[in-house]
N, C-alpha and C positions, 0 to 999 in steps of 0.2 A: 462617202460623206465624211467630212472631217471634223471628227470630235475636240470644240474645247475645253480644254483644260483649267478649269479656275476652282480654285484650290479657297472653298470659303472658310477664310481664318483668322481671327479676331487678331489684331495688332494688339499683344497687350504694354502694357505701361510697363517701363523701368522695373521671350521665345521667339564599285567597280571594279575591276576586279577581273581578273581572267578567268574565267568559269570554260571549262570542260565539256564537252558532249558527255551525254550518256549513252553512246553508241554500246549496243549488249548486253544493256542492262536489261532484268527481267520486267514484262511487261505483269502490273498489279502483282510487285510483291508485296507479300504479308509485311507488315511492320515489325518495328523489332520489342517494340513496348507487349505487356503480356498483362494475362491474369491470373494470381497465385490460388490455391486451396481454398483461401478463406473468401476469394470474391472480388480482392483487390486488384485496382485496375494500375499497372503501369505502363506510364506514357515516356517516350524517350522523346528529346528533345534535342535537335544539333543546331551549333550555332558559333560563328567563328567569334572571338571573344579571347582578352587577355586574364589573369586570375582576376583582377578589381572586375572587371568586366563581365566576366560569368558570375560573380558573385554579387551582382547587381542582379543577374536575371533569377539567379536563386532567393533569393528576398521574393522576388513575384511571385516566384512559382510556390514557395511559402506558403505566402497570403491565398495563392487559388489554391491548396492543397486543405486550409482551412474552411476555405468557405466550399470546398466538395469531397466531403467527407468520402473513405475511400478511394480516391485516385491519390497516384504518388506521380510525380514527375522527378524525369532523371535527366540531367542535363548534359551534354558531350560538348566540348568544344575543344577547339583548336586556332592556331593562327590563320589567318586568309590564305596564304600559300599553300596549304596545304588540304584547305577544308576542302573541296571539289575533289579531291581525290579519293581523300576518306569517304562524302557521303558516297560517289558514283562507286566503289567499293561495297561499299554497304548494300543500294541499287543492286551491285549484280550479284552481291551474296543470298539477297532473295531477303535480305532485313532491313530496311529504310528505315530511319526515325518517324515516329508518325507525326513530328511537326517539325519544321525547319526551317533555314534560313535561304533565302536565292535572292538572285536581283533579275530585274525586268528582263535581261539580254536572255534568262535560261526560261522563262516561262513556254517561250515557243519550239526548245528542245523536248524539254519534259513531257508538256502536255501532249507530244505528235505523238509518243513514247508510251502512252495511255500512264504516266507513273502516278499522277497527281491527283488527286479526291476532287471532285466537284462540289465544291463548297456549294453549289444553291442548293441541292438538296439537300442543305442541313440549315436552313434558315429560320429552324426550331431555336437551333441551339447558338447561330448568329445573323443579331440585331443587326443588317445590312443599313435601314432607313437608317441610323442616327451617325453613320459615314457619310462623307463626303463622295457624291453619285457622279461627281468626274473624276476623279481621279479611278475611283475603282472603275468606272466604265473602260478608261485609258485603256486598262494593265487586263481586261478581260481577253480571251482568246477564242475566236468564233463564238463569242455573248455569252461564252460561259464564264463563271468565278472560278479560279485555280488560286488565289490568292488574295490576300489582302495586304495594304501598304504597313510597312510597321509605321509611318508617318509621312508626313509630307518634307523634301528637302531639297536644296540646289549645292551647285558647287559654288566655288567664290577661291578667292586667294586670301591665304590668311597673312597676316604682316606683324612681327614682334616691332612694338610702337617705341621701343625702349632704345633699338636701335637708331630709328629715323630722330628721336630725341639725339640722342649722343652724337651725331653727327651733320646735326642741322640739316635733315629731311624733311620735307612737307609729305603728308600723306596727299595719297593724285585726289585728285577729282572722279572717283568710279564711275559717275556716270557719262561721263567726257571724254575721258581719256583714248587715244587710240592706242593701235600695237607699237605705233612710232613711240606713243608718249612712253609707253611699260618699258620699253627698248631702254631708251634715256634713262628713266626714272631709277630702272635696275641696275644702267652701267655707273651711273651719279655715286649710289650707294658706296660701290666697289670702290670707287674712286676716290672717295672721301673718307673710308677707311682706311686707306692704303694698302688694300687686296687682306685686312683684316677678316674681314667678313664680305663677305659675296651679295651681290643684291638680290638674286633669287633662283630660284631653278624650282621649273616647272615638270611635270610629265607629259611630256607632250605626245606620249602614246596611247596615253587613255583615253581611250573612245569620248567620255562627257565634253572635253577639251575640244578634239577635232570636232564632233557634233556640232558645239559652239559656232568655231568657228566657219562651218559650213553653214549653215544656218544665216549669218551675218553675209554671206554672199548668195543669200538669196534662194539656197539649195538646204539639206538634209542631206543623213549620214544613210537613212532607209526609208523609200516609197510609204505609203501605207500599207502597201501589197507586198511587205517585204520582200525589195528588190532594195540594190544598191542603186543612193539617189545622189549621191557627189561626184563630181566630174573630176575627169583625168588634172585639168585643168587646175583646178580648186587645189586637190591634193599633191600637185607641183608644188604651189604655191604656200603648202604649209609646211614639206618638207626642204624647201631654200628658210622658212624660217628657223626650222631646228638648226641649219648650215650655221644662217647669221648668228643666231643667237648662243651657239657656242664657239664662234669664233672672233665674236666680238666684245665679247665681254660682259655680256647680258648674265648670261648663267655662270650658277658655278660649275667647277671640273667635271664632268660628265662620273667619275668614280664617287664621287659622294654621295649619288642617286640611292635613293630606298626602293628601289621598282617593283620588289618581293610587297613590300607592303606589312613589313614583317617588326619593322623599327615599330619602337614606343615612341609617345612624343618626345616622350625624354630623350628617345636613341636620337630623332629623325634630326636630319641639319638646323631643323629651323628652332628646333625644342633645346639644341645642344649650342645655340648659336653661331651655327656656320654662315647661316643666309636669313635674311629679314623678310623673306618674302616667299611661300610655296603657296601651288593648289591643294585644294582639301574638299573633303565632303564638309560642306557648310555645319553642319552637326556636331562635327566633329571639333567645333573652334576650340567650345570650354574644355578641353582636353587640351590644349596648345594652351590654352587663359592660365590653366593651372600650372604649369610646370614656366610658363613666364614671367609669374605672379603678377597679372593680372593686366599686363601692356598687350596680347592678343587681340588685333581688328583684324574684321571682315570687313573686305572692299569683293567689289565685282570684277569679273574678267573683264580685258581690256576691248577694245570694239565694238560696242552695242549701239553707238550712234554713227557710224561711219559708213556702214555698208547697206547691204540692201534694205535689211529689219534687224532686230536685237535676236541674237541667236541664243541668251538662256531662257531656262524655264524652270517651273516647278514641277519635284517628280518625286516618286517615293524613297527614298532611302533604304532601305529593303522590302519584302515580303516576306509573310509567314503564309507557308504553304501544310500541306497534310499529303502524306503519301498514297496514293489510290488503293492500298493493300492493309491500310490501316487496322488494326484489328479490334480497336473504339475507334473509329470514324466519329461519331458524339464527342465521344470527351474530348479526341483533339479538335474539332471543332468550337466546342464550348471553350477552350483553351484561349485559340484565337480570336474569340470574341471578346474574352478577359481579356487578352494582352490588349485589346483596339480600345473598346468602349466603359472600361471601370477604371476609375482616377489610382484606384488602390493599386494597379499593375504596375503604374509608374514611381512607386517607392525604390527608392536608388539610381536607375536609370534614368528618370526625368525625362530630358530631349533628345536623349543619345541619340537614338534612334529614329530622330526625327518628331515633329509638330503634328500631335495627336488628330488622324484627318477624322475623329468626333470633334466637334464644334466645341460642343460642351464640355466636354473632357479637355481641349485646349485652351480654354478660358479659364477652367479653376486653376489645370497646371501653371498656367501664367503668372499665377499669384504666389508660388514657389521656390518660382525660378532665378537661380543666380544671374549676376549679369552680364555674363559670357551667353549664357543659356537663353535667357531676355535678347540678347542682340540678333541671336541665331533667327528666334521667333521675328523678331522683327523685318531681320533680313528679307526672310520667305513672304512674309506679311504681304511685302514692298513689292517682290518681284510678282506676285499672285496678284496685285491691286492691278497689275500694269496688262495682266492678260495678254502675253503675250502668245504665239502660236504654239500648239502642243506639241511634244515628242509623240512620234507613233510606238507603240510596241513594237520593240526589238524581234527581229523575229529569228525562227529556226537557223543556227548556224551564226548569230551574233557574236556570241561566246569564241567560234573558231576564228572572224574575223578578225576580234576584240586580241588577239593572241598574235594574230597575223599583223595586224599594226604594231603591237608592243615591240614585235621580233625584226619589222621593216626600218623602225624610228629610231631602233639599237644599230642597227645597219650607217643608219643617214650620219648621228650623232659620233659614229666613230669612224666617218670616210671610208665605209665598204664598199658604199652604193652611193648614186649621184642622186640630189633630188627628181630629178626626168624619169628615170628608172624606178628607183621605188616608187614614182608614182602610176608606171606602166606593171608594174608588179602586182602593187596591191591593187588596181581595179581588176586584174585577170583573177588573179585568188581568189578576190574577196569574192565576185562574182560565183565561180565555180563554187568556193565553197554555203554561197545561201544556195545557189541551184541543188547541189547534191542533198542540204539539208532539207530544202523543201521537198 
């Protein structure tokens, strides 16, 4: 039966990643948090994160170190590129963090893996009722809890407004628009700069994108039974878009690509002013808002009314997880109940993270929030009102696919491989590889 997704979230007024198997890692290692002579509990925390960035999460972890006398929390991060290596390192050195960061694609690696604590036996220590009971339903794995959302989020394309000013641009119409119009829209840009600036470049290897777009014809990127659910057919048809749209002018140079995910906004094209136009984790705008002073809009991906049904949706933007070997199973637990359901968690990070999926907890945020951060909320508001069909849980082996498109769409993008072929490619792989994970 298929579970929907609607995400109850007050509109307030004026609020991916290639991930790694854990192939080898030890099953229920001990955590690597401890406790000293005197009693004292340390919790280690990983979490991919830039310095402003971790030091947003250390303000929380502050405030909860205050209000629970005795735990210490200790934060680790690093850049995306590199976080999956570090923790599955850690996994098989027999030390996991006992709280961390994943996204939906790794839940169905981990948990076959026995790595991850079953959060319902600790619903002493988190308040599940005052969550939103779809979305965590979503992201549950055979009805158990391995996780909780850090928020609710979608993707979208973010657009510097300052540009489409300077050169007498109309922002589209998001909800109308097709892939013909984004085509146009993007070559327009180029064209009225005088190949100053570029009108956008997308990654069009990240699984949320192709999702989208499968979805819009009618199909899915994964069954609910975690099988591959998009046809040979579909994925022709997305890789002649990468063709067209680097060789017509739509994007910019294929070399200016962030694919590592490694740039600041500051570094990335769009924050440096190369191109007016990239996809983003919706979240993630007021970080683009900031370094553009303050010309940053979210518009929606293009095609939601042309094809079969609208292929976005609302989803979590990360999870906080606990390792199965935790050695406070409790306090990381209690952890993650504080990062979900006390407004205090949210001092510095706000909506980073995504739209508080407590109710009540995204109502007071609301009242905080800048309004980059306001639009973001809004954004999700809009696409949650519309209840449109849910993503299924990603399942075991998502993470290897997620790798395997990155590595096909680099192929298409630089004329290694023809689109027909990568798309006979990736359904054999992709295939094989959910088979062997499951």
């Amino acid at each position: 039966m298929k579970t929907t997704t609607t995400i109850r979230i007050a509109a307030v007024s004026s609020v991916a990643l290639a991930a790694t198997a854990i192939t080898g890692c030890a099953v229920n290692p001990a955590g690597s948090g401890g406790t000293d002579a005197d009693g004292e509990v340390t919790l280690t925390v990983m979490a991919w994160a830039n310095a402003e960035e971790a030091a947003n999460y250390e303000a929380a972890f502050d405030v909860f170190e205050e209000k629970n006398p005795g735990v210490t929390v200790s934060l680790e991060y690093s850049d995306v590129g590199s976080y999956f290596d570090k923790l599955n390192t850690k996994y098989a050195a027999g030390s996991p963090p006992d709280v961390m960061f994943l996204v939906g694609r790794n839940l169905g690696e981990y948990t076959a893996r026995d790595a991850l604590l079953n959060l319902d036996d600790y619903a002493e220590q988190i308040d599940f009722d005052a969550m939103d009971q779809s979305l965590l339903e979503a992201n549950r794995v055979n009805g158990n809890t391995y996780a909780v959302p850090t928020g609710a989020g979608a993707v979208g394309i973010a657009v510097n407004t300052a540009i489409l000013d300077e050169y007498g641009i109309a922002l589209p119409d998001d909800k109308t628009w097709t892939w013909d119009d984004f085509a146009e829209w993007s070559r327009s840009i180029t064209e009225a700069s005088g190949g100053e600036v570029y009108g956008s470049m997308l990654n069009m290897g990240w699984p949320p994108i192709v999702t989208t777009f499968a979805r819009q014809q009618g199909e899915d990127l994964y069954t609910q039974d975690g099988e591959l659910a998009v046809s040979e057919q579909t994925m022709q048809a997305w890789f002649e878009k990468v063709v067209d749209y680097n060789e017509s002018g739509v994007f910019a140079p294929a070399e200016l690509a962030d694919d590592t995910g490694a740039f600041s906004a500051e570094q990335s094209p769009l924050g440096s002013g190369k191109i007016a136009a990239t996809m983003v984790p919706a979240n993630q705008l007021s970080s683009y808002d900031e370094v553009l002073d303050g010309k940053a809009v979210l518009v929606r991906l293009p095609g939601e009314t042309e094809g079969e049904r609208p292929g976005m949706s609302v989803t979590p933007v990360l999870v906080w997880a606990a390792a199965a070997g935790s050695a406070h199973p409790e306090e990381a637990a209690s952890l993650i109940d504080f990062l979900t359901n006390d407004i205090d968690s949210y001092v510095g990070r706000e909506a980073f993270l995504g739209v508080p999926i407590n109710t009540e907890v995204a109502k007071e945020l609301g009242e905080t929030l800048g309004s980059a951060d306001q639009q973001f909320v809004e954004y999700v508001a809009d696409l949650s009102a519309e209840e449109n069909d849910p993503l299924y849980l990603e399942p075991a082996g998502a993470s290897v696919v997620s790798d395997l498109l990155a590595t096909i769409t680099t192929e298409v993008t630089f004329g290694r491989t023809s689109p027909a072929d990568a798309a006979k490619n990736f359904m054999t792989q992709a295939a094989d590889a959910l088979a062997q994970a499951g």
